[in-house]
VOPAGU-2260 file (C-alpha; in pm, 1 decimal, decimal comma):
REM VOPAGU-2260
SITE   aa  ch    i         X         Y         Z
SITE  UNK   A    0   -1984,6   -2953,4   -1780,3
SITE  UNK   A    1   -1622,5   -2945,6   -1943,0
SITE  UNK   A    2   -1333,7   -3082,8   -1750,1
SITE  UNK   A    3   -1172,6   -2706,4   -1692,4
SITE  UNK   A    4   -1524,2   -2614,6   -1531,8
SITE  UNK   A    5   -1499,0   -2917,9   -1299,1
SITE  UNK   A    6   -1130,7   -2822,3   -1188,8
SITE  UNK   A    7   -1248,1   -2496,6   -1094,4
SITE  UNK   A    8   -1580,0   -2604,1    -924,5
SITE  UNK   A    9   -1313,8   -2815,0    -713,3
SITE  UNK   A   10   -1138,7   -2514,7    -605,6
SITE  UNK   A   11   -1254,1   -2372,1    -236,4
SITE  UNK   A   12   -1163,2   -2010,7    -389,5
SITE  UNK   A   13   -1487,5   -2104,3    -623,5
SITE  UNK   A   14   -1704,2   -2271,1    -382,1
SITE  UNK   A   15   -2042,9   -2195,7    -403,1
SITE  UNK   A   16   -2029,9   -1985,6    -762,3
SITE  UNK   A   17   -2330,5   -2053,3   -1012,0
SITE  UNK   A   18   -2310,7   -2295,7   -1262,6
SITE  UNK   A   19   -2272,0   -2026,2   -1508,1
SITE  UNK   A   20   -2050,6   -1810,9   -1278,1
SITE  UNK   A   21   -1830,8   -2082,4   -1268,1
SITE  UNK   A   22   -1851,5   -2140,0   -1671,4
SITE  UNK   A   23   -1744,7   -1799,7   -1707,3
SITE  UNK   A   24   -1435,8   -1838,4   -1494,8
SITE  UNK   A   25   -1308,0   -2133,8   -1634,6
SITE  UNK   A   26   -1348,6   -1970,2   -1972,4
SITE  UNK   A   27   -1062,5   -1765,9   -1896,1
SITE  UNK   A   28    -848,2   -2050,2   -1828,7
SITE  UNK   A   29    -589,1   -2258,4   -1959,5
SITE  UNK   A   30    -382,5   -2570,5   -1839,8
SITE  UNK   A   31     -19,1   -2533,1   -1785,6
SITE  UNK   A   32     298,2   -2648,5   -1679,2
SITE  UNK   A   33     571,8   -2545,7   -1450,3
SITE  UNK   A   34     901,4   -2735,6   -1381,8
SITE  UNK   A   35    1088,4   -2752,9   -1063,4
SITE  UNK   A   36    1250,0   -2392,2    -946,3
SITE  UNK   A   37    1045,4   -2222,2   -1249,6
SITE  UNK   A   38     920,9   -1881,6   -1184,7
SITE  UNK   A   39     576,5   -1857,3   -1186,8
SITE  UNK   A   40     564,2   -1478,9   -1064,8
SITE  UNK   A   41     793,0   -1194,1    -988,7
SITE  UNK   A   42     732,5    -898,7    -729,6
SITE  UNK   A   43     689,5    -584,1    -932,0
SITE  UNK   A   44     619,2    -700,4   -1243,7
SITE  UNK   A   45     268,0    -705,9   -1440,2
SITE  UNK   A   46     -17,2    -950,0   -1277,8
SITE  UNK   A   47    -210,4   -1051,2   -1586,1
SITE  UNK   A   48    -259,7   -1413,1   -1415,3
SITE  UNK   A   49    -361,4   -1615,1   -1158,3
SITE  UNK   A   50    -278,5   -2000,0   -1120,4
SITE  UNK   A   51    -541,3   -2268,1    -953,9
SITE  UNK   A   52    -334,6   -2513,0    -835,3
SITE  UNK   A   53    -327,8   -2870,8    -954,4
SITE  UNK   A   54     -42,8   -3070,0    -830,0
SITE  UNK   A   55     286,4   -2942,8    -745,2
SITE  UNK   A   56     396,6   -2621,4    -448,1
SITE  UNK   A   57     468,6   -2347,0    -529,5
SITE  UNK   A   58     637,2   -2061,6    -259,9
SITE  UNK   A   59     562,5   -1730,0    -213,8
SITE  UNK   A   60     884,1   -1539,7    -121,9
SITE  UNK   A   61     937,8   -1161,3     -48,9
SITE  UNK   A   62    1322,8   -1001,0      -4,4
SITE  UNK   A   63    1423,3    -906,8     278,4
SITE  UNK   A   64    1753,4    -677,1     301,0
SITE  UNK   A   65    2037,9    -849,0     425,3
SITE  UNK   A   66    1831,2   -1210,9     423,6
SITE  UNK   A   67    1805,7   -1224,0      61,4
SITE  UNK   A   68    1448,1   -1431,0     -45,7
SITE  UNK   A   69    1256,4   -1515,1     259,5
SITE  UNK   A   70     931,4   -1765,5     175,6
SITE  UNK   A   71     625,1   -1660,1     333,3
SITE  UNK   A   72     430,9   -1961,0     278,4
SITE  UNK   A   73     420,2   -2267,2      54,0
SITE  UNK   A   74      93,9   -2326,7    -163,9
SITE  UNK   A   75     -73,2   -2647,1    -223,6
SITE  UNK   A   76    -282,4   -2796,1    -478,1
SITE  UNK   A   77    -635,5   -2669,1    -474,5
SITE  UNK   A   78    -488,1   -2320,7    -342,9
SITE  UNK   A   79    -471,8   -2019,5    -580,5
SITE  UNK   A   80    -136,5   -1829,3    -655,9
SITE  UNK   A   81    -240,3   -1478,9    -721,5
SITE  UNK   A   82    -458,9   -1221,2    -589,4
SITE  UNK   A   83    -288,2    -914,0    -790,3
SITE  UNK   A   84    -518,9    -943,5   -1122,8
SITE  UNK   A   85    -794,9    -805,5    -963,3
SITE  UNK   A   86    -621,6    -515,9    -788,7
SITE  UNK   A   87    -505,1    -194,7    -914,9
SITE  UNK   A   88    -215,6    -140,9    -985,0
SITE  UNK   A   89    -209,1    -536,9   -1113,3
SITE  UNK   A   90     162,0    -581,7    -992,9
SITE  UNK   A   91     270,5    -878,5    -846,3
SITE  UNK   A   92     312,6    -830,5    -466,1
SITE  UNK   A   93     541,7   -1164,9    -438,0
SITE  UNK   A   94     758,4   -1395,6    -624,4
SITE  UNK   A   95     590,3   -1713,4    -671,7
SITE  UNK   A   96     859,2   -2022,7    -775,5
SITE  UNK   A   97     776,4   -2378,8    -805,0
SITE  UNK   A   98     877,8   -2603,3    -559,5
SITE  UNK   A   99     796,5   -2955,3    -760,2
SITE  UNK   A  100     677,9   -3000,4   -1087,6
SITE  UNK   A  101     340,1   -2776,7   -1082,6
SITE  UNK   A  102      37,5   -2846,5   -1341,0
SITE  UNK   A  103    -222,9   -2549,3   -1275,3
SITE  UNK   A  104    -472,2   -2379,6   -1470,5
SITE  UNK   A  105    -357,3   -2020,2   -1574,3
SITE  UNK   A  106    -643,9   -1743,3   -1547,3
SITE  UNK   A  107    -621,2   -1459,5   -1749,3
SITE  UNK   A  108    -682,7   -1178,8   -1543,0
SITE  UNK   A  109    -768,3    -952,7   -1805,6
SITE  UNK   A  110   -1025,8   -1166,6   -1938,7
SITE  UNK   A  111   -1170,3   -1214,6   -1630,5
SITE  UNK   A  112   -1204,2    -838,6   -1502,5
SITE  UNK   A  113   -1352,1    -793,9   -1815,5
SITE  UNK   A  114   -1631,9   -1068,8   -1714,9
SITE  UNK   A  115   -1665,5    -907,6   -1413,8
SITE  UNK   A  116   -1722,3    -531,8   -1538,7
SITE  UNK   A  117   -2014,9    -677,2   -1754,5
SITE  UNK   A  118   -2146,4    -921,8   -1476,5
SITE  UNK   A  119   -2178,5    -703,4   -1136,8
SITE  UNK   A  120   -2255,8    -959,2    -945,9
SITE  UNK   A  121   -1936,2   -1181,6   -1033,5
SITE  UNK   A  122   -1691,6    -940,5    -961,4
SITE  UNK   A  123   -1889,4    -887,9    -611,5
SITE  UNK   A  124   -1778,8   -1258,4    -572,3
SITE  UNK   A  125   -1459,1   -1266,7    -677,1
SITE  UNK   A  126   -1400,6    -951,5    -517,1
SITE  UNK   A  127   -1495,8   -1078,3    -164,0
SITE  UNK   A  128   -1283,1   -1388,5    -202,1
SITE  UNK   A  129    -987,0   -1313,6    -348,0
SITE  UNK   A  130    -986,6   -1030,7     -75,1
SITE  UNK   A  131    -944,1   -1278,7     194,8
SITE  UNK   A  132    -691,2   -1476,5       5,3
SITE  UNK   A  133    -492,9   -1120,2      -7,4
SITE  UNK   A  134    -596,9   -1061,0     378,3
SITE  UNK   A  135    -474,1   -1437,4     452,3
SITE  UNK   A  136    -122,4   -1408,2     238,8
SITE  UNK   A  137     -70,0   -1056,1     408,2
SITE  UNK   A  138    -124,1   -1245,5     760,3
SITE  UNK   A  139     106,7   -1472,6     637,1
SITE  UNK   A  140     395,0   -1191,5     538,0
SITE  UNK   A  141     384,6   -1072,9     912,1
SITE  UNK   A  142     390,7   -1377,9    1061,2
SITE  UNK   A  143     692,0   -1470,1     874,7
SITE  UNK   A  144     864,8   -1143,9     903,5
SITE  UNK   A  145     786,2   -1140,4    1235,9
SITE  UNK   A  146    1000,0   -1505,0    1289,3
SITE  UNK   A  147    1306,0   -1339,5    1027,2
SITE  UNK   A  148    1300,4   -1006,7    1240,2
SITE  UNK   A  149    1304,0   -1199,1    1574,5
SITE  UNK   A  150    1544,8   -1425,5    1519,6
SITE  UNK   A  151    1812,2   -1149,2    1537,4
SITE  UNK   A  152    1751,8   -1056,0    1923,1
């Protein structure tokens, strides 16, 4: 096993993949870098990747009128930034900014819907769990907008 497969195997997103589901994934990977206030995403724009998280936050922040940037929740290492990739229209829903130095491993989304529309049973997978990352980052959003909104009473 390479080292990029064992960072992924490490990621609870990935638990319980194949060996070779797993190889596939980390095939559309690369390590990368992120310095301190760097944006890794903005709201709007194309979502051709997703980040596993190394070492390093990074916050996901959303504007709200009036408020400006509002962050919805701060990511850790081990947690994925992204769930966009694998849903039409691939837009990013957030802004995603460093909050330390990050070191991740960038997924190319394209590369790995492609994996997916060949291997059925992948995208099943990946499907089902980045869905509840999406489901968990929405619960997230109106959480937090319900704290921003409530404040004003």
């Amino acid at each position: 096993m390479h080292l990029l497969d064992e960072i992924v195997a490490g990621c609870p997103v990935f638990a319980g993949l194949t060996v070779e589901q797993l190889t596939l994934v980390a095939g559309c990977g690369r390590n990368v870098g992120f310095t301190h206030g760097e944006l890794l995403a903005s709201a709007g724009l194309p979502a051709d990747t997703f980040y596993l998280l190394r070492r390093g936050r990074v916050a996901l922040t959303t504007h709200v009128p009036a408020r400006g940037a509002v962050v919805i929740e701060t990511l850790d290492p081990g947690e994925v930034v992204g769930w966009s990739w694998l849903f039409p229209p691939y837009v990013w829903a957030f802004d995603a900014r460093a909050v330390d130095d990050v070191r991740a491993v960038a997924f190319d989304g394209a590369c790995l819907r492609g994996k997916c529309e060949v291997d059925h049973t992948l995208g099943y997978e990946l499907m089902g769990r980045f869905a509840a990352v999406m489901i968990d980052r929405l619960q997230h959003t109106r959480l937090r907008l319900l704290d921003v909104y409530g404040s004003d009473s």
